[in-house]
MIPA-742776 format. One line per 2 residues: their letters; for each residue x, y, z of N, C-alpha, C. Coordinates in nm, 3 decimals. Layout:
! residues N
a	X:Y:Z:X:Y:Z:X:Y:Z; ...
***
This chain:
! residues 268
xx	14.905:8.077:-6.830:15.037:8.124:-6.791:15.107:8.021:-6.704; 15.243:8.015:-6.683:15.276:7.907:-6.634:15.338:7.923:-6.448
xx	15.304:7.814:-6.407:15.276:7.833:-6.270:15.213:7.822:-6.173; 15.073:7.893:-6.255:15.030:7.902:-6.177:14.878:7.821:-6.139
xx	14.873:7.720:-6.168:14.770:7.571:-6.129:14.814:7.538:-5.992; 14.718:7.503:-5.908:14.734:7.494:-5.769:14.790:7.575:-5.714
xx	14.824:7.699:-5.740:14.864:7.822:-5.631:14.778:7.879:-5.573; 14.838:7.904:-5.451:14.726:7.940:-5.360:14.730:8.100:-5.382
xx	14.635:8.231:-5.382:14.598:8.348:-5.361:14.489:8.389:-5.277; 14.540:8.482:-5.272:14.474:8.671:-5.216:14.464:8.725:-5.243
xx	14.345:8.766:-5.290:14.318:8.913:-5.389:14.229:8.999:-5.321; 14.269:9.118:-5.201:14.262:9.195:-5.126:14.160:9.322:-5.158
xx	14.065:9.368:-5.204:13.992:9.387:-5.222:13.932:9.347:-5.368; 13.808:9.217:-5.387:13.787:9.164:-5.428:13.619:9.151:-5.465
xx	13.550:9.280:-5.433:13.414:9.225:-5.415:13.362:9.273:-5.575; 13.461:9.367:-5.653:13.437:9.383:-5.780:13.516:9.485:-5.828
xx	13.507:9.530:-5.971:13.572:9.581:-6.025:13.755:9.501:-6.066; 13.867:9.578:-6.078:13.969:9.507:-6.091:13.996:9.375:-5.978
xx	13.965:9.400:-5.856:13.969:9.280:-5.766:13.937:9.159:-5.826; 13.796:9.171:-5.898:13.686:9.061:-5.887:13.767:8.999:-6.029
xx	13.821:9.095:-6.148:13.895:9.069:-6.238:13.999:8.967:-6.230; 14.052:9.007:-6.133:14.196:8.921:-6.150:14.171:8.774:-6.067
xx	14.079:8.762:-5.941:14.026:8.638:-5.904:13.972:8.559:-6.026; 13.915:8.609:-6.099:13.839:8.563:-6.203:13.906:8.442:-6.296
xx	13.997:8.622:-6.291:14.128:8.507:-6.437:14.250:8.440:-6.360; 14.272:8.443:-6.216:14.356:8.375:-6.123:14.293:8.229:-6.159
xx	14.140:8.213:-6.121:14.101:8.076:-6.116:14.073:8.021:-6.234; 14.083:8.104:-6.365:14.078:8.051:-6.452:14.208:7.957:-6.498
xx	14.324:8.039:-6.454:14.467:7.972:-6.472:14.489:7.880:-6.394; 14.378:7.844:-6.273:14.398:7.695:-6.186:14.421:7.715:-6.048
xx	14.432:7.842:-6.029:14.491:7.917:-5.884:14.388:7.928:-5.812; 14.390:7.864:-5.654:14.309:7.886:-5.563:14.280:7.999:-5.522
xx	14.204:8.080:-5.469:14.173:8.212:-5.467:14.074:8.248:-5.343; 14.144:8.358:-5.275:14.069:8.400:-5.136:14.016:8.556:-5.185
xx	13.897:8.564:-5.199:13.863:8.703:-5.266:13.867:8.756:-5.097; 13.927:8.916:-5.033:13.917:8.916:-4.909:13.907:9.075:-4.968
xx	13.739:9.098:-4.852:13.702:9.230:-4.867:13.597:9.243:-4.751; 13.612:9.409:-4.713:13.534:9.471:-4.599:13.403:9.438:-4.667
xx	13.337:9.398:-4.785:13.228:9.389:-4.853:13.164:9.265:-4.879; 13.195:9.143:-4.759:13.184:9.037:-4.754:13.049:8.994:-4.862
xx	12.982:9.050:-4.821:12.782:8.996:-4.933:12.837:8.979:-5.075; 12.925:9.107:-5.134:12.942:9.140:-5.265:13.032:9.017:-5.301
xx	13.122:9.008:-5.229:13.267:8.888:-5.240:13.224:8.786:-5.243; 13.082:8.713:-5.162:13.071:8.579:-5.153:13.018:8.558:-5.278
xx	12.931:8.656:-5.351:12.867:8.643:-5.446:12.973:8.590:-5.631; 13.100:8.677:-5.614:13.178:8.648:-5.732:13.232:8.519:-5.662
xx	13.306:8.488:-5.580:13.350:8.358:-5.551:13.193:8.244:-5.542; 13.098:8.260:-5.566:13.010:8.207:-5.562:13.014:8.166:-5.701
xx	13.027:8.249:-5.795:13.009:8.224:-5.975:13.077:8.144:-6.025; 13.267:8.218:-5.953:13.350:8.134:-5.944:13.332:7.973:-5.941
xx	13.274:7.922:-5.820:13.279:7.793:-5.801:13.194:7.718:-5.920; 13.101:7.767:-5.920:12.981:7.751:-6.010:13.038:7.690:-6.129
xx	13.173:7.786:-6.215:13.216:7.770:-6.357:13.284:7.704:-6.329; 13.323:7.632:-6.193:13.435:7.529:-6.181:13.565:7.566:-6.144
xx	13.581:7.711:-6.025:13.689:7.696:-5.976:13.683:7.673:-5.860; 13.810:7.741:-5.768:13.844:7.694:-5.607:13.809:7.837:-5.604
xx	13.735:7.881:-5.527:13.757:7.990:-5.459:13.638:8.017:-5.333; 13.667:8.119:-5.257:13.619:8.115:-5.144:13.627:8.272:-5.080
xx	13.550:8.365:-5.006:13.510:8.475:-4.999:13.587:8.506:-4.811; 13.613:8.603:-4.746:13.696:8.611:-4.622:13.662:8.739:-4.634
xx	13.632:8.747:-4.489:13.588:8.900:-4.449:13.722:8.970:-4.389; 13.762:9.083:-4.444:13.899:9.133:-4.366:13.895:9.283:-4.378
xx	13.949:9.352:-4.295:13.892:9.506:-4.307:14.074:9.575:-4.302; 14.094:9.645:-4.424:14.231:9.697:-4.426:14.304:9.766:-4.355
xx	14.198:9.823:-4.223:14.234:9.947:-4.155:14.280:9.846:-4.018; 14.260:9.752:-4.003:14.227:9.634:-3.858:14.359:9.572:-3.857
xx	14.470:9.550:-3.833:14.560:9.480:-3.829:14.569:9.332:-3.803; 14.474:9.289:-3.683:14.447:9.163:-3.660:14.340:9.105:-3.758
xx	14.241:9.199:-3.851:14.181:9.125:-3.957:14.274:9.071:-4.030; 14.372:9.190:-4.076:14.427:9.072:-4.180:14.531:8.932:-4.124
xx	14.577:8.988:-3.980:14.688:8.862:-3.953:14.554:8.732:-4.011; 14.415:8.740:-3.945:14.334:8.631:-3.926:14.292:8.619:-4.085
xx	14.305:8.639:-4.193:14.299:8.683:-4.322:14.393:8.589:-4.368; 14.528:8.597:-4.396:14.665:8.524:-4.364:14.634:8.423:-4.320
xx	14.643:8.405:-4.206:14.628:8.261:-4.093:14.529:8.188:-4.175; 14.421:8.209:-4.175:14.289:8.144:-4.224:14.281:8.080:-4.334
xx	14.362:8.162:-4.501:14.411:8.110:-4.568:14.529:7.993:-4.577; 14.590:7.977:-4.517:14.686:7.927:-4.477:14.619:7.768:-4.459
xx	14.541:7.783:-4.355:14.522:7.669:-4.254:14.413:7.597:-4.379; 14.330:7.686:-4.457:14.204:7.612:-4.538:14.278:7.537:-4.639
xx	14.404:7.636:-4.710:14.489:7.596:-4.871:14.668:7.547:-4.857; 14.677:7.570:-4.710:14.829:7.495:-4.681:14.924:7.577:-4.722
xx	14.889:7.682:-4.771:15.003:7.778:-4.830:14.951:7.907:-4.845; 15.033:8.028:-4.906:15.012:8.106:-4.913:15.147:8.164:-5.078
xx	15.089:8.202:-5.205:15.206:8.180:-5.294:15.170:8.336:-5.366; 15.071:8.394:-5.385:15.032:8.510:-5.442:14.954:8.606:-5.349
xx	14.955:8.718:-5.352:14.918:8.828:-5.282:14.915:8.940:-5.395; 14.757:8.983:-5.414:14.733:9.099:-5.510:14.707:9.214:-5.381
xx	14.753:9.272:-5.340:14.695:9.393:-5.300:14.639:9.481:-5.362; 14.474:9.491:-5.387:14.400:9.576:-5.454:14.310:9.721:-5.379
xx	14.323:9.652:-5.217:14.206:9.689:-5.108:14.253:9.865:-5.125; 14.205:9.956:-5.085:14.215:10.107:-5.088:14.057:10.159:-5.046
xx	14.089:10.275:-4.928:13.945:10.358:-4.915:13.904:10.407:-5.033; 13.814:10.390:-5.120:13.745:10.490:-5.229:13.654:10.523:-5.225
xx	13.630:10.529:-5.105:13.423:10.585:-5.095:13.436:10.752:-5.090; 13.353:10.763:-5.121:13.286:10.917:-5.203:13.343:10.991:-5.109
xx	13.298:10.996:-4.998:13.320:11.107:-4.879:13.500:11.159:-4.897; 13.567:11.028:-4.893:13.734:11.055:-4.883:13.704:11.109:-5.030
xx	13.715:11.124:-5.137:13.755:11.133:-5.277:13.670:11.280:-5.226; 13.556:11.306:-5.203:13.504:11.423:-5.209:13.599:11.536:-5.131
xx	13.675:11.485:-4.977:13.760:11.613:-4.903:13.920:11.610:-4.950; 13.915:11.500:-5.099:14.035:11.506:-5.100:14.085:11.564:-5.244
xx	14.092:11.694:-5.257:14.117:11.795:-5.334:14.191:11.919:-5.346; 14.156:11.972:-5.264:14.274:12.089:-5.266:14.395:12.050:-5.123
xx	14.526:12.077:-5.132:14.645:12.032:-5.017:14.619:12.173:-4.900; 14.555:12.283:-4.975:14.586:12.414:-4.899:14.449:12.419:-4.777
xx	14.316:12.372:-4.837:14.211:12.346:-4.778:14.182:12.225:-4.696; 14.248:12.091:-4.706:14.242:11.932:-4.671:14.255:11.949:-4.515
xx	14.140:11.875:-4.482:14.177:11.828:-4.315:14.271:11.729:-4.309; 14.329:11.698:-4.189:14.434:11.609:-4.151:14.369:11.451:-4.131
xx	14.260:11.436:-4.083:14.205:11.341:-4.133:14.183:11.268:-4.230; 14.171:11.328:-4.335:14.158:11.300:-4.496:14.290:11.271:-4.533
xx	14.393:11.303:-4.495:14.528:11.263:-4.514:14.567:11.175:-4.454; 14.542:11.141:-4.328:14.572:11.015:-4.221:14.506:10.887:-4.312
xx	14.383:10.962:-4.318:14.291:10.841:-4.358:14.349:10.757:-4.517; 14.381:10.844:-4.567:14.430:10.787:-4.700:14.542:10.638:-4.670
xx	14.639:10.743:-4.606:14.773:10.669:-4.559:14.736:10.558:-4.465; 14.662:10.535:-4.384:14.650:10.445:-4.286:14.525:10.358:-4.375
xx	14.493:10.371:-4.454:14.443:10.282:-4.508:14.531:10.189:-4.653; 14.581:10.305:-4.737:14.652:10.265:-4.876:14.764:10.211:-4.800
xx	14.858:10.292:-4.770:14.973:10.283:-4.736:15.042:10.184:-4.609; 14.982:10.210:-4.533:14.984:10.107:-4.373:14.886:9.973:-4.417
xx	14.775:9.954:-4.504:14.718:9.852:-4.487:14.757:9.771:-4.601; 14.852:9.823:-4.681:14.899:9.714:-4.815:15.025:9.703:-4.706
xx	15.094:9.776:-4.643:15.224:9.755:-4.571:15.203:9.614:-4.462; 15.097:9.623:-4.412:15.065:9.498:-4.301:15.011:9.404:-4.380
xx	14.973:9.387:-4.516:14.930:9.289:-4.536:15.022:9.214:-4.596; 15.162:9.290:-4.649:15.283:9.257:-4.698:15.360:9.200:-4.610
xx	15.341:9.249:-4.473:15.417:9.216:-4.342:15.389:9.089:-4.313; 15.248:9.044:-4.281:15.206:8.957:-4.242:15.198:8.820:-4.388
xx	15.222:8.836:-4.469:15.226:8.767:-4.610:15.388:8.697:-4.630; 15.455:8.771:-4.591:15.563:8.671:-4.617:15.670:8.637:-4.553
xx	15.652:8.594:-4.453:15.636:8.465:-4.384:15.588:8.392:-4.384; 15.476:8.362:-4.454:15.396:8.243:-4.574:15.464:8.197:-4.662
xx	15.510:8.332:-4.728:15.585:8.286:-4.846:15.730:8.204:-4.852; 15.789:8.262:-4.761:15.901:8.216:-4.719:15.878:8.079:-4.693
xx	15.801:8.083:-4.631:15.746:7.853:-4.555:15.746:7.814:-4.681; 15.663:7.906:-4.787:15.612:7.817:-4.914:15.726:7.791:-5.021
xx	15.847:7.869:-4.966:15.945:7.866:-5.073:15.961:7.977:-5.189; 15.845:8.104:-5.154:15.886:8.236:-5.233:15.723:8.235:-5.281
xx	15.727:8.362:-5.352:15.575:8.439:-5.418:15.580:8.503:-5.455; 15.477:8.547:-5.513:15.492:8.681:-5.602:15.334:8.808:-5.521
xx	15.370:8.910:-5.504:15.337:9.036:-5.437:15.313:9.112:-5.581; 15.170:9.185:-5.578:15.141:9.259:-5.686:15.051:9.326:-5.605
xx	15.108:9.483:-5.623:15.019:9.623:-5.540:14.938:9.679:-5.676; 14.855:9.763:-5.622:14.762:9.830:-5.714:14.812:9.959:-5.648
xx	14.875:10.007:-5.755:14.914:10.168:-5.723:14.789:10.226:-5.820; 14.853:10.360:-5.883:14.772:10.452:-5.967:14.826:10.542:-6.087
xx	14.802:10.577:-6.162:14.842:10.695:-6.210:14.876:10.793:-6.182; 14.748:10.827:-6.076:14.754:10.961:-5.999:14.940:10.961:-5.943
xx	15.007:10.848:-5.910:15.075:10.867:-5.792:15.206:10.865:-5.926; 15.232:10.841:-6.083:15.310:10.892:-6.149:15.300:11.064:-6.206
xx	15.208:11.135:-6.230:15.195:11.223:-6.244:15.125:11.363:-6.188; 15.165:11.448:-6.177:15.092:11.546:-6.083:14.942:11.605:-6.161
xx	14.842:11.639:-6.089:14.699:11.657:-6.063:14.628:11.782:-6.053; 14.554:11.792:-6.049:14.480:11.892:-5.923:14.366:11.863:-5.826
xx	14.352:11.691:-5.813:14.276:11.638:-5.737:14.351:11.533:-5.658; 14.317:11.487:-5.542:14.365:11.349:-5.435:14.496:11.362:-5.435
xx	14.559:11.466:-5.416:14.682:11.490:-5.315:14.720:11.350:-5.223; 14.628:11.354:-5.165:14.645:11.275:-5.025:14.652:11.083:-5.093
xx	14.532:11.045:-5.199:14.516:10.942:-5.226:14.669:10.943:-5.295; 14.695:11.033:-5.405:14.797:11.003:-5.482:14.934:10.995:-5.421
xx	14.981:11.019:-5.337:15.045:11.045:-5.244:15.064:10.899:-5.117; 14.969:10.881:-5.093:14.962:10.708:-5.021:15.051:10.632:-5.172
xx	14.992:10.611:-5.256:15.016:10.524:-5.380:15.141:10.533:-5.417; 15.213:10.618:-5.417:15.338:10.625:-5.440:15.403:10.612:-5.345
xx	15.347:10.580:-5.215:15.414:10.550:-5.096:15.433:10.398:-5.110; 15.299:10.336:-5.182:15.295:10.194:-5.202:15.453:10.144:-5.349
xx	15.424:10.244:-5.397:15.552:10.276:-5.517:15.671:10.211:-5.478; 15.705:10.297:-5.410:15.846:10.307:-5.293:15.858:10.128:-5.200
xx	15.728:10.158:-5.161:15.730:10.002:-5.059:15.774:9.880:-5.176; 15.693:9.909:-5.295:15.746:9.780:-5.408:15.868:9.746:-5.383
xx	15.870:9.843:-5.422:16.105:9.867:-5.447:16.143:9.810:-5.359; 16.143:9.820:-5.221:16.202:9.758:-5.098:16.160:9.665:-5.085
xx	16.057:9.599:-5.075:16.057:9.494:-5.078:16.112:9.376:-5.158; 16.125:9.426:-5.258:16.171:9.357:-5.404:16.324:9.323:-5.392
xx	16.385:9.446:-5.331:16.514:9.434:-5.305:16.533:9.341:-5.175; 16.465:9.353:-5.062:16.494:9.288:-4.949:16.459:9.130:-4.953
xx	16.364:9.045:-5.048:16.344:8.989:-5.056:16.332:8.885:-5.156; 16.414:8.944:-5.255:16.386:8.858:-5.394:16.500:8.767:-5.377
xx	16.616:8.761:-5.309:16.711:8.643:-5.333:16.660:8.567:-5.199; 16.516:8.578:-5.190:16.436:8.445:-5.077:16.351:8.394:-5.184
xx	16.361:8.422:-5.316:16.202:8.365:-5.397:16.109:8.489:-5.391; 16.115:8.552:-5.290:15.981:8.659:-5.307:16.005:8.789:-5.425
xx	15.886:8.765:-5.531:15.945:8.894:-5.635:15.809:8.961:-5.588; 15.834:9.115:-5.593:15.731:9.247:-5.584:15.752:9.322:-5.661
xx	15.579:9.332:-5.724:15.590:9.422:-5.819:15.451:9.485:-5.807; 15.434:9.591:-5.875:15.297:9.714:-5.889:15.261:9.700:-6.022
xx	15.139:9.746:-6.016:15.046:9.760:-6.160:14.996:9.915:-6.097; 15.004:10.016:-6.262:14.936:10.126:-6.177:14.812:10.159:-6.316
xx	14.739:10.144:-6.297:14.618:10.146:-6.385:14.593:10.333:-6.405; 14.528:10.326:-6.511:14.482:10.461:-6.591:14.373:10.459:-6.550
xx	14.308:10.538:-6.607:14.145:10.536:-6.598:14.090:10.384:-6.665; 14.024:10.371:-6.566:13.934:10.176:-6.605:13.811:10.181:-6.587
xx	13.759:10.179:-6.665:13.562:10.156:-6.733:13.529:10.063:-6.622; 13.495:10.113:-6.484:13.455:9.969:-6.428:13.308:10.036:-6.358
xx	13.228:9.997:-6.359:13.061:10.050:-6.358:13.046:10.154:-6.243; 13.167:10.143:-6.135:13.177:10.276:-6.035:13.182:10.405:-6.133
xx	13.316:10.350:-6.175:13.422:10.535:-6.274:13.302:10.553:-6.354; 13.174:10.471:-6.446:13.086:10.516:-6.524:12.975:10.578:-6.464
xx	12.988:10.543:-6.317:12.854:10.606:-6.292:12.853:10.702:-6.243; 13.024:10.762:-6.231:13.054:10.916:-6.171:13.126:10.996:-6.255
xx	13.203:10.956:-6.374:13.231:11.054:-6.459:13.140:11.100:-6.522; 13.113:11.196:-6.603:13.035:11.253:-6.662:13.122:11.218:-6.858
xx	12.987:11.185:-6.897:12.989:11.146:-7.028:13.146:11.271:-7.114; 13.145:11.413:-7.079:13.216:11.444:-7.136:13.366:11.470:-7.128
xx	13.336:11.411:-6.963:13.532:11.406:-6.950:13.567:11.246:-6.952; 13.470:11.135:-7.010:13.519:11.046:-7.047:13.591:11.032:-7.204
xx	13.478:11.166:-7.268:13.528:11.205:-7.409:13.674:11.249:-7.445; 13.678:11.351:-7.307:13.851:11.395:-7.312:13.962:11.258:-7.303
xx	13.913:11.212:-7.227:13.990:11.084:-7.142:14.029:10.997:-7.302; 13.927:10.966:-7.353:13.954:10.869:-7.490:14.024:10.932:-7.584
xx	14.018:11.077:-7.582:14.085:11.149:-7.696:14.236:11.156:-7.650; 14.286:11.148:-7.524:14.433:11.180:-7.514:14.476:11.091:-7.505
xx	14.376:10.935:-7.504:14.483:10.807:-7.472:14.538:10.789:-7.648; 14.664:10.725:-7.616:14.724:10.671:-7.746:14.676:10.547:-7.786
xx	14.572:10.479:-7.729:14.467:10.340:-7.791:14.360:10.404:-7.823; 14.356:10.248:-7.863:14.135:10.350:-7.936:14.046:10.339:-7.838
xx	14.152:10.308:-7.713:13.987:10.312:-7.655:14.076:10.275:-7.463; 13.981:10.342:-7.378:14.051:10.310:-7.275:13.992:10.200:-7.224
xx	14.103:10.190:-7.094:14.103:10.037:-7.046:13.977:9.959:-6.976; 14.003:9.844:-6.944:13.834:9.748:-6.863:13.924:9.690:-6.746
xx	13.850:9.677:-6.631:13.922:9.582:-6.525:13.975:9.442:-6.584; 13.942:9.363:-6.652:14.022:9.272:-6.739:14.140:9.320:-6.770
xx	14.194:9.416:-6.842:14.317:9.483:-6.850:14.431:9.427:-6.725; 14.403:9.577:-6.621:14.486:9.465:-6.513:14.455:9.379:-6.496
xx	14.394:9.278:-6.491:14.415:9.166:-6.408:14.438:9.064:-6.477; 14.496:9.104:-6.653:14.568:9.008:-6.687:14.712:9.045:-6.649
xx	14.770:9.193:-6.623:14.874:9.221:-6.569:14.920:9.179:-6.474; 14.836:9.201:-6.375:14.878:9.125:-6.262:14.874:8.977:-6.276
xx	14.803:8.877:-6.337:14.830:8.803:-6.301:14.939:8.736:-6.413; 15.003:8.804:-6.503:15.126:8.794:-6.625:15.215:8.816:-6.450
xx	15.226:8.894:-6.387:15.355:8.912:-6.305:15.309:8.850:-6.169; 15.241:8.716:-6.118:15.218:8.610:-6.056:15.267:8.509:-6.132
xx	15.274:8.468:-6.203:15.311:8.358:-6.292:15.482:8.371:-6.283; 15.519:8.285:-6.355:15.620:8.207:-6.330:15.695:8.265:-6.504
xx	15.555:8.286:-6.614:15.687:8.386:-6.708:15.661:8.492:-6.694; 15.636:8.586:-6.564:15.734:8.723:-6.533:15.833:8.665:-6.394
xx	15.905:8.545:-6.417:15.979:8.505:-6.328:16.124:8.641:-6.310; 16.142:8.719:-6.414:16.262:8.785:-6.389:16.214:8.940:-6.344
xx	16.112:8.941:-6.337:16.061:9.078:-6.321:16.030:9.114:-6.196; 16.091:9.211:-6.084:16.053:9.243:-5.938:16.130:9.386:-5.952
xx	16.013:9.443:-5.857:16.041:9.562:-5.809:15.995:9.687:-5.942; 15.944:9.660:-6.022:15.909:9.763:-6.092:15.754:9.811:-6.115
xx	15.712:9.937:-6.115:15.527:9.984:-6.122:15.535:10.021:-6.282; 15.455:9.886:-6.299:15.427:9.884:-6.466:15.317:9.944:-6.438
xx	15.265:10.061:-6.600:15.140:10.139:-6.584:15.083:10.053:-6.695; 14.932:10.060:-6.673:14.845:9.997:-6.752:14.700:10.118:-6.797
xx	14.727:10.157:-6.895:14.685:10.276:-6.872:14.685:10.342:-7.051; 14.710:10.236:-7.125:14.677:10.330:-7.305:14.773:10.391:-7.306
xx	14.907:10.418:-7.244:14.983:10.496:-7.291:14.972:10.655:-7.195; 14.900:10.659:-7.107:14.864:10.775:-7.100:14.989:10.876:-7.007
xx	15.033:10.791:-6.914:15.171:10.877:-6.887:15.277:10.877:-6.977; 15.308:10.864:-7.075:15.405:10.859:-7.195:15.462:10.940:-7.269
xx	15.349:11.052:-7.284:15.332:11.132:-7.371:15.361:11.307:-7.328; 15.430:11.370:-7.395:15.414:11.517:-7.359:15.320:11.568:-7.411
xx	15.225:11.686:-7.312:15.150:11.793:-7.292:15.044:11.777:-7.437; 15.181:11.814:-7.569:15.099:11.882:-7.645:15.090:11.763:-7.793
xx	15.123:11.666:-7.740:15.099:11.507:-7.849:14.968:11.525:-7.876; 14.883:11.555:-7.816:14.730:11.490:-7.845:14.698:11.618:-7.971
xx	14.732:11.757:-7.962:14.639:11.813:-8.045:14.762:11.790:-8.158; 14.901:11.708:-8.151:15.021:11.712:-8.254:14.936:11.598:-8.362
xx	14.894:11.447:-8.281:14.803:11.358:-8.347:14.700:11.425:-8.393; 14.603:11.481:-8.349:14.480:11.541:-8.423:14.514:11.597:-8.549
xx	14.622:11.672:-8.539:14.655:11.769:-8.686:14.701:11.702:-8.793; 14.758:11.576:-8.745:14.823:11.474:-8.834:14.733:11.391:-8.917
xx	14.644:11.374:-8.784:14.482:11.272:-8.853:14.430:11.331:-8.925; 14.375:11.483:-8.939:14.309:11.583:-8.987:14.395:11.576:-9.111
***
């Protein structure tokens, strides 16, 4: 893709899954790459492979909830690669415990709601804060959030998660607007359900069955997916594109209610 050889990145939670994806294919396109995650062991290890196959990359411990982690996150990059030109925000709480109290809005502690927001929402917001003013030195960048699905359509699970994400939604937009006649374009990727060895080892075989039957592909998505998205809107040909949450996702918000059993009858 064009552009992007010698650009410097951040790919904000990075120790695997879509993170580890888009570092992957960042350094494949020539782009320097700071994998930065609370999961430092896991991170050094893909930027370890990384180097191995012959790219730039390099592992940074930063914790999303810490404000001064990431200024020193920022800074650090900066001072090692001289710049700062891409920013994936991928980082989000997803450990079991939050996903487990975060289900019903009528039952939810206030914690579980703080916690969402002060992590999704406040910690892609400070890392955006502290990011460009980099960009600006560097002459502009490109900003790519990891929203969700959850946060285009309504649920009956993660209120609270889905709800941060579309907060991140909203932040795209403004930023995009406040900053794109500086060079800086912002944009979101909001992923569907993605086969990445976590979602397999907690869905259950038969609501992955449902999941494949209502997407409009043959098959649902892999962390490769985004992170050729994201890094199509780092590059230089999605130069006209800011401020919009492209879904990556088979089609799956697209469709009304009753398409899937309308296709079955058709196939049949």
């Amino acid at each position: 893709m064009k552009g992007l050889k010698g650009k410097v990145a951040i790919v904000a939670g990075a120790c695997a899954g879509i993170g580890a994806a888009t570092a992957k294919r960042l350094v494949d396109e020539g782009a320097k790459v700071v994998l930065a995650d609370i999961n430092i062991a896991e991170s050094e290890k893909v930027a370890n492979e990384l180097v191995k196959s012959g790219g730039d990359a390099v592992a940074h411990y930063f914790d999303l909830m810490d404000e001064s982690s990431i200024q020193d996150l920022i800074k650090w990059t900066v001072e090692k690669y001289g710049a700062l030109n891409i920013l994936h925000n991928n980082a989000a709480d997803t450990r079991a415990e939050l996903v487990a109290s975060d289900i019903d809005i009528a039952d939810m502690s206030i914690d579980t709601w703080d916690r969402a927001f002060q992590a999704n929402a406040r910690g892609t917001m400070l890392l955006i804060k502290h990011a460009i003013p980099e960009m600006l030195k560097a002459g502009g960048g490109s900003i790519i959030n990891t929203s969700s699905g959850k946060s285009l359509r309504g649920d009956l699970t993660q209120p609270a998660y889905a709800a941060s994400k579309s907060a991140i939604n909203c932040l795209t937009m403004y930023v995009a607007t406040r900053y794109g006649r500086r060079g800086i374009r912002c944009n979101a990727v909001s992923p569907g359900l993605i086969l990445t060895p976590t979602v397999l080892s907690v869905i259950p075989e038969e609501d992955l069955h449902q999941m494949r039957n209502y997407a409009l592909l043959s098959d649902l998505g892999v962390a490769e997916d985004i992170a050729a998205a994201v890094v199509f809107l780092a590059s230089d040909d999605a130069r006209n594109i800011t401020g919009h949450v492209i879904p990556v996702d088979g089609g799956y918000t697209v469709q009304h209610p009753h398409v899937n059993e309308m296709l079955e009858a058709l196939e049949g």
